[in-house]
C-alpha positions as CSV (number, residue, x, y, z in Angstrom):
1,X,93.0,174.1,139.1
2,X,96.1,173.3,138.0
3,X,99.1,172.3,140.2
4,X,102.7,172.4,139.3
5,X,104.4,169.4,139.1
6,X,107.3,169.9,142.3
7,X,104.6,171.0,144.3
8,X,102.5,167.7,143.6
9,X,105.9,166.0,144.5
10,X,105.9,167.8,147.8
11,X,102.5,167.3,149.0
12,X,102.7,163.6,148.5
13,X,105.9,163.5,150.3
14,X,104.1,165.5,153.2
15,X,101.5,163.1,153.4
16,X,104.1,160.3,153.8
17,X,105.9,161.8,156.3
18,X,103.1,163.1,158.3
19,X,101.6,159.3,158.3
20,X,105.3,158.0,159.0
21,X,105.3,160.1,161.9
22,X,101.5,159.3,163.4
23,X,102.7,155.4,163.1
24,X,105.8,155.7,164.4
25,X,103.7,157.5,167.4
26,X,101.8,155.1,167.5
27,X,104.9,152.4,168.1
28,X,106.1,154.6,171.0
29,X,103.0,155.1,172.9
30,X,102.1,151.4,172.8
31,X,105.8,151.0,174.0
32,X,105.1,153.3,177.0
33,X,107.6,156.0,176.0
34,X,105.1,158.5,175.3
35,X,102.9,159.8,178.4
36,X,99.1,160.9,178.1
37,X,97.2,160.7,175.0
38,X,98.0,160.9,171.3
39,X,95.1,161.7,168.6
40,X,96.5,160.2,165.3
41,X,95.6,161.9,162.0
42,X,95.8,158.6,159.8
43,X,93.5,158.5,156.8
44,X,92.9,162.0,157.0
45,X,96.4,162.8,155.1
46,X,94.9,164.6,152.1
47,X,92.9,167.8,154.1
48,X,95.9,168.2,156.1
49,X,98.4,168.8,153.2
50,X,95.9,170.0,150.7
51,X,94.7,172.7,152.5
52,X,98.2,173.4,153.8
53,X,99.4,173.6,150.0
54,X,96.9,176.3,148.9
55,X,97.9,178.8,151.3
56,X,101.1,181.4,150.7
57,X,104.2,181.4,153.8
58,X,103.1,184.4,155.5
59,X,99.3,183.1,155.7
60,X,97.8,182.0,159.4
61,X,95.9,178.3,160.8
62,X,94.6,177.5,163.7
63,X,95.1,173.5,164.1
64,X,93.9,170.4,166.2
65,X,94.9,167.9,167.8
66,X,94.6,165.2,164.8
67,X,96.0,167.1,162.2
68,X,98.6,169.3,163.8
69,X,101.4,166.9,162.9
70,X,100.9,167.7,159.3
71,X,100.1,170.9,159.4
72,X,103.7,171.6,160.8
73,X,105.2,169.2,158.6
74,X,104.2,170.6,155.5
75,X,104.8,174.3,156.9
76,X,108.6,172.8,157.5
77,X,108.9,172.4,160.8
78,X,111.0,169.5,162.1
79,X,110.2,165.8,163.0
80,X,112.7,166.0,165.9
81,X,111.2,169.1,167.6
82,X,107.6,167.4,166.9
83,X,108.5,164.0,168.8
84,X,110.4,165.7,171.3
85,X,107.2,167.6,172.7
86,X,105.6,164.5,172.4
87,X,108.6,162.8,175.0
88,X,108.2,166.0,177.2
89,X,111.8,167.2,176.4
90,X,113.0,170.6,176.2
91,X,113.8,170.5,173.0
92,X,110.3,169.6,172.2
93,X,108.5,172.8,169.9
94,X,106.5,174.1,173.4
95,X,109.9,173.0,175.3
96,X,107.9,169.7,176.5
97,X,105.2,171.4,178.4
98,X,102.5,171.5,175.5
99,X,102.6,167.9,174.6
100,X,100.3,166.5,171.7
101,X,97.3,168.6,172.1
102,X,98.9,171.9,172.4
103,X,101.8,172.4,169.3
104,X,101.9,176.4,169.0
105,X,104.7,178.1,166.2
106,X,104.1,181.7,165.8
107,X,106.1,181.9,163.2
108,X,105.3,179.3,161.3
109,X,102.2,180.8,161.2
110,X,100.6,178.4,163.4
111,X,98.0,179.9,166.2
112,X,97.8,176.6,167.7
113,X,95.5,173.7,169.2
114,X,93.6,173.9,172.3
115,X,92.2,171.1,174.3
116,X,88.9,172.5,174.5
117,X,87.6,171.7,171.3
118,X,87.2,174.2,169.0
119,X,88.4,177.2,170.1
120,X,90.2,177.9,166.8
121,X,86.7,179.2,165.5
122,X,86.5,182.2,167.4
123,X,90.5,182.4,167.6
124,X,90.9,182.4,163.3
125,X,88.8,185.4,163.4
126,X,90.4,187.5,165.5
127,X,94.2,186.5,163.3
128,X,91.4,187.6,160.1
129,X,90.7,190.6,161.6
130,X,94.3,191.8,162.4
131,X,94.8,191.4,158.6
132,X,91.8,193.2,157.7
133,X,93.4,195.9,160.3
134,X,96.2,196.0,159.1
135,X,95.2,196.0,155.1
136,X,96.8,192.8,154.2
137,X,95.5,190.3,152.4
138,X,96.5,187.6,154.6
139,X,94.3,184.5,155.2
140,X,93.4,182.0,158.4
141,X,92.6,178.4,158.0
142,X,90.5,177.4,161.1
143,X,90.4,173.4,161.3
144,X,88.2,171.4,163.5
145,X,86.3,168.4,163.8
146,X,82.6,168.0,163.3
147,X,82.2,167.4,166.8
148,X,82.0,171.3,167.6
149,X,79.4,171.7,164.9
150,X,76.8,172.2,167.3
151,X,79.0,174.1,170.3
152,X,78.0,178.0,171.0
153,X,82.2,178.5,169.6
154,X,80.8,177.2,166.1
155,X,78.0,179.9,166.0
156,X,80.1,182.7,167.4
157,X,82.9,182.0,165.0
158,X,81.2,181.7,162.1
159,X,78.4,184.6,162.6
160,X,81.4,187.2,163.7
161,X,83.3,186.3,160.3
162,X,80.0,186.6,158.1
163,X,79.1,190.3,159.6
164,X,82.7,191.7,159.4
165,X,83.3,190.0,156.2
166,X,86.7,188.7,157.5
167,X,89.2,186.6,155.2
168,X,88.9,183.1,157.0
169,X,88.3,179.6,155.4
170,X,86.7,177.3,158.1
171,X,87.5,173.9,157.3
172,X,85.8,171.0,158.9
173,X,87.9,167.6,159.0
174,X,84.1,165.4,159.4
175,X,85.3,162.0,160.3
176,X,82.1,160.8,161.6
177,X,83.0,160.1,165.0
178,X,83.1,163.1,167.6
179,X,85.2,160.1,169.9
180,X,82.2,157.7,170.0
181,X,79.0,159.6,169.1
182,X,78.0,160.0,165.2
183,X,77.6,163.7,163.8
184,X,74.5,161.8,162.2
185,X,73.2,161.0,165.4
186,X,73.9,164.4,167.0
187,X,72.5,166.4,163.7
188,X,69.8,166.1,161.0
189,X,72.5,166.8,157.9
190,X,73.6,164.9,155.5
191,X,75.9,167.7,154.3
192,X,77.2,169.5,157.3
193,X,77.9,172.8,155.0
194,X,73.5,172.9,155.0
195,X,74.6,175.3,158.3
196,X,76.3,178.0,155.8
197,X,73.4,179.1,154.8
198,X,72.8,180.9,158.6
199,X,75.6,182.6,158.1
200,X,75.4,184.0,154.2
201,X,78.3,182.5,153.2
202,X,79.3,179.8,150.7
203,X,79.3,176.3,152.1
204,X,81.2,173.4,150.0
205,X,81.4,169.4,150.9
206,X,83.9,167.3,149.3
207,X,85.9,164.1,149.1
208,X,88.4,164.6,152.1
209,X,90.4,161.8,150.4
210,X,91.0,163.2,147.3
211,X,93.4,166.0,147.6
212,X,92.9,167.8,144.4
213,X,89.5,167.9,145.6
214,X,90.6,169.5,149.1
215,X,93.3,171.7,147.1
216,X,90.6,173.5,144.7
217,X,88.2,173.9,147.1
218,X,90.2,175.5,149.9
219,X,92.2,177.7,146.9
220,X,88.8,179.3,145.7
221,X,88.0,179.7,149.3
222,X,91.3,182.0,150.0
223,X,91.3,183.8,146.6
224,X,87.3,184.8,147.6
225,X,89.2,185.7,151.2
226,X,92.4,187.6,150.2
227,X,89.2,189.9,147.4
228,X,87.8,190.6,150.7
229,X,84.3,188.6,150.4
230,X,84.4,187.1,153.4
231,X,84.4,183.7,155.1
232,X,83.7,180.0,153.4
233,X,82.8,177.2,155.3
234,X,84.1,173.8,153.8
235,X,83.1,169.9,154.8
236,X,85.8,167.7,154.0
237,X,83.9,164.0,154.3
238,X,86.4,161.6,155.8
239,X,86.8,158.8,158.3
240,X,89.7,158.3,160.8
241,X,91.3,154.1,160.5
242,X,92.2,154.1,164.5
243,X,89.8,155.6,167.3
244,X,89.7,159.1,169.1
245,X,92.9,158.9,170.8
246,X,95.9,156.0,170.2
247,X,94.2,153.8,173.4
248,X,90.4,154.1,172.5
249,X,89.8,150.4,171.8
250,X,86.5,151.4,169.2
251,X,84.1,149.5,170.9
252,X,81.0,151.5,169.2
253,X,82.3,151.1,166.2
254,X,81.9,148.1,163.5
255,X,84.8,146.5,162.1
256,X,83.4,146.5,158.8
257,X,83.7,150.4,159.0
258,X,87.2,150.6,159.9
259,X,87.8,148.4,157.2
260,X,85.9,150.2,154.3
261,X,88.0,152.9,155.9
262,X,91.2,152.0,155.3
263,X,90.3,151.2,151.4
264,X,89.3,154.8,151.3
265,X,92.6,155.6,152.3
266,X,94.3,158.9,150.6
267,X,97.7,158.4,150.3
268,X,97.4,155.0,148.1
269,X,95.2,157.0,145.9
270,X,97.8,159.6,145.4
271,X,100.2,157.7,144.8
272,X,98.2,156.1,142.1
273,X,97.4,159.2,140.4
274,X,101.0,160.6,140.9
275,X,102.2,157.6,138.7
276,X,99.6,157.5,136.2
277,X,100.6,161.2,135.7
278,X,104.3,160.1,135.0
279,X,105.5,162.1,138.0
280,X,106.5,159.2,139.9
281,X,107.9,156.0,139.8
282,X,107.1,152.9,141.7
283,X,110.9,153.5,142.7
284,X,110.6,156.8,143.5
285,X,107.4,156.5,145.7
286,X,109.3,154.0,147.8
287,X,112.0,155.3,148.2
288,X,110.2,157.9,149.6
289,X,108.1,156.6,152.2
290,X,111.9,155.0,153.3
291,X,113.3,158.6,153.5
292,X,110.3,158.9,155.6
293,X,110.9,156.1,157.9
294,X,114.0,156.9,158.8
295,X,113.7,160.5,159.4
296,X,111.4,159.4,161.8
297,X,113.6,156.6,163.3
298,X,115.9,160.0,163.3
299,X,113.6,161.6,165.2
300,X,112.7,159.1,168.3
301,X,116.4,159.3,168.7
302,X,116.5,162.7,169.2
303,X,113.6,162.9,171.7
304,X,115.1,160.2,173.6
305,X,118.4,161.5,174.2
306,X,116.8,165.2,174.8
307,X,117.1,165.8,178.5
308,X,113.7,167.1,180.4
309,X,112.6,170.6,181.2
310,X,114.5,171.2,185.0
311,X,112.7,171.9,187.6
312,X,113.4,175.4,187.9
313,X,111.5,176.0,184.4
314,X,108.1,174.7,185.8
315,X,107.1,178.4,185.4
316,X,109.3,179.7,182.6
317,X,106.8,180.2,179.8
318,X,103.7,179.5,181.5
319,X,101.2,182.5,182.2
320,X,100.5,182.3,186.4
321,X,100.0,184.9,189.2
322,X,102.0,184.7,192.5
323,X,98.6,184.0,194.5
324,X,98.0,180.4,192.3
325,X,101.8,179.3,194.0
326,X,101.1,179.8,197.4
């Protein structure tokens, strides 16, 4: 499927911002300016954007907590707001009371992250269903890990979007490691997409770190939505370079994997392509992971000098009774 040549522009220059931002994270946790936990998206670049690329402005996706950095970032929203949450601040995109596992932006399009896992499968097909309701021909993305593959949400999702024939692409980011447990320790697959066939629908695997790959195969997945043929289930295969969350020291994990990890890495391979293609220079590619870098350099600056939610805001915008403050 062919892709103009400005968008191929911007989807690379997603992908370097989105892993600009997840390092420069990174430097500020491990600096002890970031509180709780951060779940980095590095390596896993190319479902992020693809999928993000294939869908129109006034579409829907439900997110998590690895990839929800680039998810915003290539549906425009900014660094600064991002990194702010992240610091607490008000200015943060939930006002510094979501933090990294809980980015929401309506209108963005963006349903959100939970921190129970895998919510967004029975969440994406309720947004489906208002579409189908309402006779658009809108589409919801649902992303999550392969860890839920065998949670009751997994089932009910995907069973509810098969009988009602709702337009909604589930899209499964398999890294391998749901935190420290392999999926191929936990399931008898080799291709997790096997499951599809429970449900009646199609069921794809591909290379998660070739983005054309992960553009064509979540585009034939939304045109088969937005005709009203119902739900596809996807299995983008790739691995994460760092562990579940930015302090997870990897302990189950071999060396040698996170090492034939980082040669599979997408955004070399892009950038490869892009230049092969003539679309790119060696210039221009740096130039643009420096934009990159300092946009995020941009960013830290405003989250630090972003004052904190007050303390007569500790209820503004939370849901609560009266009875749960006595």
């Amino acid at each position: 499927m062919p892709i103009a040549e400005e968008k191929l522009i911007n989807m690379y220059t997603w992908m370097v911002r989105q892993r600009q931002f997840d390092e420069r994270i990174a430097k500020e946790y491990n600096a002890g300016n970031i509180p709780g936990l951060v779940h980095l998206g590095v390596g896993q670049e190319a479902i992020n954007i693809g999928a993000m690329a294939a869908i129109r402005s006034d579409d829907y996706f439900t997110s998590t907590h690895r990839g929800c950095h680039g998810h915003l970032i290539a549906r425009g929203e900014k660094p600064e707001r991002m990194m702010a949450e992240l610091y607490g601040k008000k200015t943060g995109v939930m006002k510094g009371k979501g933090g990294s596992m809980h980015f929401v932006n309506f209108e963005l399009g963006d349903f959100g992250i939970d921190s129970m896992i895998g919510t967004g499968t029975v969440i994406a097909p309720g947004m489906a269903l208002s579409a189908k309701l309402r006779g658009t021909d809108q589409v919801a993305l649902c992303f999550f890990g392969e860890g839920i593959l065998n949670t009751e949400r997994f089932h009910t999702g995907l069973n509810l979007a098969s009988a009602w024939k709702l337009p909604v692409v589930f899209i499964c980011e398999n890294n391998v490691w749901s935190e420290s447990t392999s999926i191929y320790d936990s399931t008898n697959l080799t291709n997790l997409t096997d499951r599809a066939v429970a449900y009646n629908i199609p069921g794809v695997s591909i290379d998660g770190n070739d983005i054309f790959a992960v553009y064509e195969a979540v585009s034939k997945a939304v045109s088969r939505a937005r005709r009203g043929e119902g739900p596809s289930l996807l299995e983008c295969k790739t691995c994460r370079q760092g562990g579940h969350h930015e302090a997870d020291g990897q302990t189950y994990r071999a060396q040698k994997d996170v090492e034939e990890c980082k040669k599979r890495d997408p955004i070399p391979r892009f950038r490869k392509k892009l230049i092969e293609m003539g679309l790119l220079t060696e210039k221009e590619a740096d130039r643009i992971r420096q934009e990159a870098i300092e946009e995020m350099e941009r960013a830290v600056k405003f989250a630090e000098e972003s004052p904190y939610p007050g303390p007569e805001e500790i209820f503004t915008d939370i849901f609560y009774t009266k009875e749960a403050t006595k």
